[in-house]
Rosetta silent file (secondary structure, phi, psi, omega in degrees, C-alpha in Angstrom):
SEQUENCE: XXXXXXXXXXXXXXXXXXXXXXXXXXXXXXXXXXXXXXXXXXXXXXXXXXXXXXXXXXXXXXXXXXXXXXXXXXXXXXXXXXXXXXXXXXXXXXXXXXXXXXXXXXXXXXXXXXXXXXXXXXXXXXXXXXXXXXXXXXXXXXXXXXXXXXXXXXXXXXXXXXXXXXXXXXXXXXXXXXXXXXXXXXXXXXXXXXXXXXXXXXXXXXXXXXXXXXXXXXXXXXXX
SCORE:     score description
SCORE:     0.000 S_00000001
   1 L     0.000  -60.184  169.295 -100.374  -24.490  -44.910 S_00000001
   2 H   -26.973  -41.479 -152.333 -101.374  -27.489  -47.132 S_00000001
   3 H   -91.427  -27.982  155.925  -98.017  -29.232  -45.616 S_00000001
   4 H   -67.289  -29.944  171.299  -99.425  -28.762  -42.071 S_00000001
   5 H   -61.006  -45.088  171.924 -102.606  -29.726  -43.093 S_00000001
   6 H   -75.679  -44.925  164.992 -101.524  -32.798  -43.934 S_00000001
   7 H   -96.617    9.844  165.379  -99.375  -33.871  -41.048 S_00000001
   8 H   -69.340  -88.268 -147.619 -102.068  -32.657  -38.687 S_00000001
   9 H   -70.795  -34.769  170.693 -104.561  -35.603  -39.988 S_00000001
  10 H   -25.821  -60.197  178.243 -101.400  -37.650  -40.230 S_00000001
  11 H   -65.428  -30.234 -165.493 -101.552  -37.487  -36.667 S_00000001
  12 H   -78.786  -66.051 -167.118 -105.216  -37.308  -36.042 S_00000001
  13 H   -57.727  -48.032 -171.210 -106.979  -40.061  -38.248 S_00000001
  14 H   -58.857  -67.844 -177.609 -104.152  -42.790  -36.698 S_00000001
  15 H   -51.588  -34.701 -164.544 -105.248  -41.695  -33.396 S_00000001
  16 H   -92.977  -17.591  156.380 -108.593  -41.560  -33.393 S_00000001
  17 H   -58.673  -29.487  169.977 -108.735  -44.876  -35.029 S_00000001
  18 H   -75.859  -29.879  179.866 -106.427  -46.491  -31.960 S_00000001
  19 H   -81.473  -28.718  179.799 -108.415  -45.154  -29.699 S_00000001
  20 H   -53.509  -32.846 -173.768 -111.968  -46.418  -31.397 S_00000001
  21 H   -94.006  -12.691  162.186 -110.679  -49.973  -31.615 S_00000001
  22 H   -25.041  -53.221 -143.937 -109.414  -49.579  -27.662 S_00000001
  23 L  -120.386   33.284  162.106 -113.014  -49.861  -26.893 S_00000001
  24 L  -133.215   48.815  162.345 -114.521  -52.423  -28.809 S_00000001
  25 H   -71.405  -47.240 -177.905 -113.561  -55.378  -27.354 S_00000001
  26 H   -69.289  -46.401  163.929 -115.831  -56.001  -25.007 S_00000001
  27 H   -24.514  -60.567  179.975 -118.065  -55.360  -28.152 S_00000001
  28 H   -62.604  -46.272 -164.027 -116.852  -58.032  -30.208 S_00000001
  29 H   -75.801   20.858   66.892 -117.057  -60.595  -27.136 S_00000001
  30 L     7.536  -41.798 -151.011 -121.091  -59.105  -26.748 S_00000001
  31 L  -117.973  -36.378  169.192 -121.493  -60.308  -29.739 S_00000001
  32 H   -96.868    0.619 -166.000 -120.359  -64.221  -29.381 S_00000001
  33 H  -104.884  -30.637  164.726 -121.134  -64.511  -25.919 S_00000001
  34 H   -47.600  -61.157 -155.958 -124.825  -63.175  -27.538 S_00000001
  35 H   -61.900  -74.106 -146.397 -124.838  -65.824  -29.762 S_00000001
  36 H  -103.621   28.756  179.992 -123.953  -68.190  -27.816 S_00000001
  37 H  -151.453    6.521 -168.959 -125.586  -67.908  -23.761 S_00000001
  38 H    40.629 -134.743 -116.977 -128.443  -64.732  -25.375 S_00000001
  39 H   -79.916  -30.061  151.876 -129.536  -62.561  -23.670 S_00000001
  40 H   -21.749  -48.865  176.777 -128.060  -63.613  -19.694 S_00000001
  41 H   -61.489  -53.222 -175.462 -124.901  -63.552  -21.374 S_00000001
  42 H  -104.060   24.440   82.465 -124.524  -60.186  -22.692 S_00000001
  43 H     8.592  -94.285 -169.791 -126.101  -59.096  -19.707 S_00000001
  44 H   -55.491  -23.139 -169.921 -122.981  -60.329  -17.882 S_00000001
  45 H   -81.377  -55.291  178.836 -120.909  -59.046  -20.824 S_00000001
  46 H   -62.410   -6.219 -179.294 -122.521  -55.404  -20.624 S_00000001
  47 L  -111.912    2.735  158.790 -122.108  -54.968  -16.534 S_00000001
  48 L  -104.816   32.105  174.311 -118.389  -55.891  -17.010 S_00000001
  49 H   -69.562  -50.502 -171.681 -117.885  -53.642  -19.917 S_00000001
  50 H   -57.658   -0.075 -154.463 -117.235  -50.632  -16.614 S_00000001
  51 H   -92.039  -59.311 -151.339 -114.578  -53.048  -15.015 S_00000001
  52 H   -80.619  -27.286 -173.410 -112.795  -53.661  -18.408 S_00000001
  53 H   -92.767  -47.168  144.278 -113.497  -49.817  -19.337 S_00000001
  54 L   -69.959   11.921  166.077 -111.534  -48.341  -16.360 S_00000001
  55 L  -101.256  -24.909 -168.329 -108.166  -50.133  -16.508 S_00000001
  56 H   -69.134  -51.400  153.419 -108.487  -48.990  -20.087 S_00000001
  57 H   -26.481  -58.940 -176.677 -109.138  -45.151  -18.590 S_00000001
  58 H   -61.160  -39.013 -153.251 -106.084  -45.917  -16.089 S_00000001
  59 H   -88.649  -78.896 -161.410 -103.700  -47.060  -18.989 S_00000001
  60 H   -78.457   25.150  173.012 -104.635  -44.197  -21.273 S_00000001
  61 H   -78.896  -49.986 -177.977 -104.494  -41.309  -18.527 S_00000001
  62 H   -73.152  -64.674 -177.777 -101.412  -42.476  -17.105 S_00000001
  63 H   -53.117  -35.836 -169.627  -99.434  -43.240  -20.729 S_00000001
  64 H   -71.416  -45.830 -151.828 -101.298  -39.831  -22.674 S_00000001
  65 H   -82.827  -40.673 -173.555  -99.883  -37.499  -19.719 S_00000001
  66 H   -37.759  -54.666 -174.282  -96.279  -39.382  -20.083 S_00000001
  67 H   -72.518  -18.545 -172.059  -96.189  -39.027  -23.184 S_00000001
  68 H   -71.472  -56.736 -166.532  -97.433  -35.371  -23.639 S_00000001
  69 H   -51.677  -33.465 -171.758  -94.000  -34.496  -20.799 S_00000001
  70 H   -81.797   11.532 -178.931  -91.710  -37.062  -22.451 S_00000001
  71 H   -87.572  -44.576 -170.112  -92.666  -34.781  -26.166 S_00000001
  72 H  -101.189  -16.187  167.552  -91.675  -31.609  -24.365 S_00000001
  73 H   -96.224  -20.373  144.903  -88.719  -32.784  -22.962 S_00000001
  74 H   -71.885   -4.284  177.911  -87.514  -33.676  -26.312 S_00000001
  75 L   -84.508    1.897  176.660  -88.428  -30.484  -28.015 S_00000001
  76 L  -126.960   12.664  133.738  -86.153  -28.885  -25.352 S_00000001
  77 L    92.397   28.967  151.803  -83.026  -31.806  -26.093 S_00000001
  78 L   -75.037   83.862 -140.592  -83.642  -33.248  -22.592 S_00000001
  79 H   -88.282  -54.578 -157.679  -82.207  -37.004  -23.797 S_00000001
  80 H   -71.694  -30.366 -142.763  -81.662  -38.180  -19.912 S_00000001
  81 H  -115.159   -5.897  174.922  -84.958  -36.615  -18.410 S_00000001
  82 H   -72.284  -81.510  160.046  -86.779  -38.155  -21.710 S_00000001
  83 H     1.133  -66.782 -152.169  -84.923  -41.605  -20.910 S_00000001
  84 H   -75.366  -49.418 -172.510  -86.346  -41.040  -16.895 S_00000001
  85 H   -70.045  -77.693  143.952  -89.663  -40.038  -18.174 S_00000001
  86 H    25.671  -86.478  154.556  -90.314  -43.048  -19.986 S_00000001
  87 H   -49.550  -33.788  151.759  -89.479  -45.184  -17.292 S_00000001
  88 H   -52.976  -50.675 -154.099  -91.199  -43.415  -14.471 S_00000001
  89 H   -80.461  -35.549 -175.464  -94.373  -43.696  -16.729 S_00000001
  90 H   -65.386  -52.016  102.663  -93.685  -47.364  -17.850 S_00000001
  91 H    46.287  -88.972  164.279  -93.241  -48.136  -14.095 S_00000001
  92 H   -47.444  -79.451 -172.153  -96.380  -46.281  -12.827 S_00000001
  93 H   -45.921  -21.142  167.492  -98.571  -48.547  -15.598 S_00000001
  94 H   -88.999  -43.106  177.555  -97.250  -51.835  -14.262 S_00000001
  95 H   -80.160   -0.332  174.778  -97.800  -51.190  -10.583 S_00000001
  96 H   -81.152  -45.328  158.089 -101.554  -49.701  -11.113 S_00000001
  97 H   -19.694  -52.752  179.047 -101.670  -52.664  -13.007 S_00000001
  98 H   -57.039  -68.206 -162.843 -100.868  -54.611  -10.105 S_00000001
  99 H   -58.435  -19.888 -160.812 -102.956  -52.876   -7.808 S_00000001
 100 H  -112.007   17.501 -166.600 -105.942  -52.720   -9.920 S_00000001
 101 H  -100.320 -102.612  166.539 -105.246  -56.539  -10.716 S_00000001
 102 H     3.136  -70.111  170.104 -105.908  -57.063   -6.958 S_00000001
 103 H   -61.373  -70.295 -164.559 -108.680  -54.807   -6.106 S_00000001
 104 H   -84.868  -11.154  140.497 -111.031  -56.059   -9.073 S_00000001
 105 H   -17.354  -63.677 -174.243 -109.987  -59.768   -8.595 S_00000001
 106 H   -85.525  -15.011  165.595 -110.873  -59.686   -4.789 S_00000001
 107 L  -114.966   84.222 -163.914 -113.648  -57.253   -4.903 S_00000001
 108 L  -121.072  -67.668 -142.875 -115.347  -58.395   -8.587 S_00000001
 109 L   -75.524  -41.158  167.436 -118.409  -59.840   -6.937 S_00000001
 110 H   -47.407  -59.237 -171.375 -119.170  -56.461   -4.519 S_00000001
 111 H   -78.123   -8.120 -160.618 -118.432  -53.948   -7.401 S_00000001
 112 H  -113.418  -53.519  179.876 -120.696  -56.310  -10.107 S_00000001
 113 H   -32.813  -69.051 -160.765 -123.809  -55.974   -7.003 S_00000001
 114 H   -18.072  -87.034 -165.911 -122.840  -52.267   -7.040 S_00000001
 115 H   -29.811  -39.476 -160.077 -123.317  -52.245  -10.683 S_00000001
 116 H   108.456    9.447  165.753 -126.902  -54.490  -10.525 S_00000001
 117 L   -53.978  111.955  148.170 -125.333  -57.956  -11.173 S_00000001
 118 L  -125.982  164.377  176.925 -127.668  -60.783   -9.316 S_00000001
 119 H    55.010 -123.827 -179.506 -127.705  -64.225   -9.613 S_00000001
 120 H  -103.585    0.078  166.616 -126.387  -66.035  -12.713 S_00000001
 121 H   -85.203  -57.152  177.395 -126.118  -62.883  -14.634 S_00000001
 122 H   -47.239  -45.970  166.243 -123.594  -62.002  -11.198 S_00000001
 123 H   -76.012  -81.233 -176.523 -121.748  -65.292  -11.684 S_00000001
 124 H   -29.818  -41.316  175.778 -121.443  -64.908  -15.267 S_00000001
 125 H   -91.311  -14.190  142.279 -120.005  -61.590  -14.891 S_00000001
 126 H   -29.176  -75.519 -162.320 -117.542  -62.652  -12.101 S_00000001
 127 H   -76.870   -4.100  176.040 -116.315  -64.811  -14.095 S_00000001
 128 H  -100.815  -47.949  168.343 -115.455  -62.717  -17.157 S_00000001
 129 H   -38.352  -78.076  174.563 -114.582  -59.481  -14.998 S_00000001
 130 H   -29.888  -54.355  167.875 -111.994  -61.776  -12.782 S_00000001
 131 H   -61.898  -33.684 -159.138 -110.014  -62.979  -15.832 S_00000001
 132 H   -72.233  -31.971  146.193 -110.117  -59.474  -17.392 S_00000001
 133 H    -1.854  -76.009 -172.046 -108.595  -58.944  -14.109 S_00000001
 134 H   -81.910  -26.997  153.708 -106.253  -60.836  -14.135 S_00000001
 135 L   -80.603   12.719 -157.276 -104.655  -59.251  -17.887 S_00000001
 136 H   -70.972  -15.398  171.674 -105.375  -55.808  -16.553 S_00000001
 137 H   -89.056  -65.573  162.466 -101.500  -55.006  -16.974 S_00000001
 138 H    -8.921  -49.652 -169.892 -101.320  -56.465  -20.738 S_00000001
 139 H   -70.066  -58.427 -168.913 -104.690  -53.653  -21.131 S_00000001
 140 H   -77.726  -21.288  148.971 -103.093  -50.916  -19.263 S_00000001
 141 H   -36.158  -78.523  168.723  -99.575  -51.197  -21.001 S_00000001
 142 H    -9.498  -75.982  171.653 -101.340  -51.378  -23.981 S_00000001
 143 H  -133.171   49.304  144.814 -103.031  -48.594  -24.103 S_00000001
 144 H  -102.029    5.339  176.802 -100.444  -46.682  -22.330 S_00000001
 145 H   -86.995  -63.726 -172.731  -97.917  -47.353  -24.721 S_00000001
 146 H   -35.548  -65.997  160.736  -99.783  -46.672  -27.647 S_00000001
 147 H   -52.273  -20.810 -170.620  -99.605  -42.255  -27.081 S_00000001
 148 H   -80.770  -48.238 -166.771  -95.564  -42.420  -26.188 S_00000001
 149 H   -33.542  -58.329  179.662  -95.858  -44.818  -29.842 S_00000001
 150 H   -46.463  -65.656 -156.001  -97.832  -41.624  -31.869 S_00000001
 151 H   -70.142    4.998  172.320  -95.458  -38.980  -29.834 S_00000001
 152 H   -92.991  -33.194 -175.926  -92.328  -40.811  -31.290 S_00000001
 153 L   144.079  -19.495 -162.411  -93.495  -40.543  -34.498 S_00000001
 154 L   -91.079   42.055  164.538  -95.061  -44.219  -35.342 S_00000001
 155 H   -29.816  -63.941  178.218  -98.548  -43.100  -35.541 S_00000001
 156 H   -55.508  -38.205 -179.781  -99.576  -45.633  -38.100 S_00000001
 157 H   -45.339  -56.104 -140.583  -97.276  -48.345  -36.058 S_00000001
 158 H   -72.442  -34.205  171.900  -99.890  -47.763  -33.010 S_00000001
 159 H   -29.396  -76.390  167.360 -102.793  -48.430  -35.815 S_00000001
 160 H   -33.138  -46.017 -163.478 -101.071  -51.684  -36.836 S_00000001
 161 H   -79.706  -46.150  173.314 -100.608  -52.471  -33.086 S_00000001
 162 H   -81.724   -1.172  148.700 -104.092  -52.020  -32.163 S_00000001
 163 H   -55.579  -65.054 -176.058 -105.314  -53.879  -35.322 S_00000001
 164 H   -62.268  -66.625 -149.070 -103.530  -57.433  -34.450 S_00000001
 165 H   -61.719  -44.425  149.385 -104.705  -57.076  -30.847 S_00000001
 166 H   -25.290  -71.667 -162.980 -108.195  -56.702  -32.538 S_00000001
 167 H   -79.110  -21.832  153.061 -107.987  -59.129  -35.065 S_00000001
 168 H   -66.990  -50.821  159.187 -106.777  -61.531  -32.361 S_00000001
 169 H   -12.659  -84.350  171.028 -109.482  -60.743  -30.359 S_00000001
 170 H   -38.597  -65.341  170.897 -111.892  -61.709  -32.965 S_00000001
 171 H   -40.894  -70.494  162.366 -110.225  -64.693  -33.828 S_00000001
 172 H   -39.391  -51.669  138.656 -110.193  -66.147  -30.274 S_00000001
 173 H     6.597  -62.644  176.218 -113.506  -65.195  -29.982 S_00000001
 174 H   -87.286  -40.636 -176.331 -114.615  -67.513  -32.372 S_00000001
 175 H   -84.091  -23.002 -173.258 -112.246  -70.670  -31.331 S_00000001
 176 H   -94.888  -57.251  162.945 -112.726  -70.182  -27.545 S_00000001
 177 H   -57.503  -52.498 -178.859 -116.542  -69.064  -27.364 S_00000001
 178 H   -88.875  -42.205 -174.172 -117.821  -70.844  -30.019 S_00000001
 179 H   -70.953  -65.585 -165.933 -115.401  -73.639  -31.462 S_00000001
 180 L   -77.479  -10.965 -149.244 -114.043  -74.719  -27.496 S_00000001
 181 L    27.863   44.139 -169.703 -117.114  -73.312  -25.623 S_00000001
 182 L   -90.709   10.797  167.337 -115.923  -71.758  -23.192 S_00000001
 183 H    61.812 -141.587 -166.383 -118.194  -69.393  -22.528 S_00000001
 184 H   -74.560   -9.018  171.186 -117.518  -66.044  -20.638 S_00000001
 185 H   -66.692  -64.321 -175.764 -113.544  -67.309  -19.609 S_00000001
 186 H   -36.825  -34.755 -171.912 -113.151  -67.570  -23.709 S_00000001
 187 H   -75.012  -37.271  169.638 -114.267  -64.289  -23.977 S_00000001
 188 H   -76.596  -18.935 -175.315 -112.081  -62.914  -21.652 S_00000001
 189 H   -75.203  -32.779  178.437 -109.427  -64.719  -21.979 S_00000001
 190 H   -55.983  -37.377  148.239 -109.464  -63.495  -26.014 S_00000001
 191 H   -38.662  -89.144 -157.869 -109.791  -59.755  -24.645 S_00000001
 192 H   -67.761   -1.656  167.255 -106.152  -59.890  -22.689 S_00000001
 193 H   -61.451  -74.959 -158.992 -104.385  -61.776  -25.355 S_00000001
 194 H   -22.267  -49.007 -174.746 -105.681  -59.550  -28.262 S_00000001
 195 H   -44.793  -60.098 -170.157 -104.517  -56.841  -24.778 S_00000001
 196 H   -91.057   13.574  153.604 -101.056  -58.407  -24.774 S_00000001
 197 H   -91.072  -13.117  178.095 -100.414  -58.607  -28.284 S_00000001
 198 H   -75.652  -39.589 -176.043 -100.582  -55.012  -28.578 S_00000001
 199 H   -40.111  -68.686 -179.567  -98.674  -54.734  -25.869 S_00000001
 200 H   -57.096  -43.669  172.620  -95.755  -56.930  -27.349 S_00000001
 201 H   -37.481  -67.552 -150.614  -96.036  -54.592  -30.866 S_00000001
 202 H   -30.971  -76.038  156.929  -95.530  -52.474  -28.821 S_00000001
 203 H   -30.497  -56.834  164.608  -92.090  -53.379  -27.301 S_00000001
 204 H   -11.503  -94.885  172.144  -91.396  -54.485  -30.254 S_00000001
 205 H   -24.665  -39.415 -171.361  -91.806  -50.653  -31.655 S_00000001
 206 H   -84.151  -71.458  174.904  -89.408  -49.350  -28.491 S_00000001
 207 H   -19.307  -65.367  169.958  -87.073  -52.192  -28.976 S_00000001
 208 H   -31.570  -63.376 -148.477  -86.480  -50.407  -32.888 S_00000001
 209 H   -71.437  -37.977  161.180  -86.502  -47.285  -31.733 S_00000001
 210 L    95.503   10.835  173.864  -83.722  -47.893  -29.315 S_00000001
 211 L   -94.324  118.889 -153.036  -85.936  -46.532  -26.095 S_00000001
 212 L  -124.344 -177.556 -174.582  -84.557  -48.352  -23.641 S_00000001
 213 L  -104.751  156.043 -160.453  -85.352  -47.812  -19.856 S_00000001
 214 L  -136.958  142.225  176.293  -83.525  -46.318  -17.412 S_00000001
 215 L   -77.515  121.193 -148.984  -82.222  -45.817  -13.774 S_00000001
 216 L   -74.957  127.810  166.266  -84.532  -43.477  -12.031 S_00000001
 217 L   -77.798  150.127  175.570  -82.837  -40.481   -9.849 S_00000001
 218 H   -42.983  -56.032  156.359  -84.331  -39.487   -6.351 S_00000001
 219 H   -34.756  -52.155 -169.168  -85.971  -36.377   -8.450 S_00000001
 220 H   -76.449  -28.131 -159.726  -87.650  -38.475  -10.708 S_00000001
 221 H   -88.400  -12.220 -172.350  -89.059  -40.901   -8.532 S_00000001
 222 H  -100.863  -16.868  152.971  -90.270  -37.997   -6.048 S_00000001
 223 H   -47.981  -64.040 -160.225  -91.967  -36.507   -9.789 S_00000001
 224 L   -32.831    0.000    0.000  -93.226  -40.194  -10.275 S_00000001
């Protein structure tokens, strides 16, 4: 019991710390874009927090359910339909990317109204929303990678992985909003790095691991 006990919270505490630091990006850049435009600023920071908070929903919906099927097809020694699943899933997370790369780029100023955005709080939040946009596959890769990482075994890896993309965050933060001024582009642009360095752990982490990608059969792709 003890020995279950123990690799339960193995598993748990790593997750629920990757997912806590998922969502406190937009936090940290709230907090220099405070300092440095008040209150107009984090205004514009808080009505794109929903923009920035649904590719993050899309990443870990699509990557959580991959990962629960590609888990079950190894406990039943399916190597090839693991191999498929993987790839269907990686696949999926780059074209919603795409698509949702599109949509809020060309509708960021409609969907910001929706939201209550006018005036230079709506231009401010354009312009951070638009970039954030424009990384939304670095976000959803991210942290749609991050459950197949845990269901391989690398809990702590996904910790680590969402920790640099943090700490990069932060860091940018400070040299693009404050040192460079760049106001709400700095912020965002420091969101899809920190977003793409996790990203890159990630690979990184597959790359080890020896999970390579695969050619999809007519079956899989009619699963997909």
């Amino acid at each position: 019991m003890q020995s279950r006990n123990k690799e339960f919270f193995s598993y748990v505490i790593p997750s629920v710390l990757a997912f806590a630091l998922s969502g406190v990006y937009t936090i940290v850049d709230g907090f220099f874009i405070g300092q440095s435009l008040g209150d107009m600023g984090l205004a514009a920071i808080t009505l794109g927090y929903p923009v920035s908070a649904l590719v993050g929903a899309f990443g870990t919906g699509i990557g959580l359910s991959g990962a629960i099927r590609y888990t079950i097809l190894k406990a039943r020694g399916k190597t090839k339909q693991m191999q498929e699943c993987f790839t269907g899933t990686a696949l999926l997370m780059l074209l919603s990317g795409v698509l949702l790369t599109v949509l809020l780029y060309g509708f960021a100023g409609p969907i910001l109204h929706l939201l209550g955005a006018k005036g230079d709080v709506l231009r401010l939040s354009a312009e951070y929303v638009r970039i954030i946009a424009l990384g939304a596959v670095f976000q959803l890769l991210a942290t749609g990678f991050v459950p197949f990482i845990r269901n391989m075994g690398g809990a702590s890896f996904a910790v680590i992985a969402m920790i640099l993309g943090f700490v990069t965050n932060i860091i940018l933060d400070y040299t693009l909003v404050w040192v460079l001024t760049l106001g709400m582009s700095g912020a965002a642009l420091a969101t899809i790095i920190g977003q793409a360095v996790t990203m890159i752990a990630s690979v990184v982490f597959f790359l080890t691991k020896k999970c390579r990608l695969s050619i999809l059969s007519r079956k899989a792709l009619t699963e997909l």
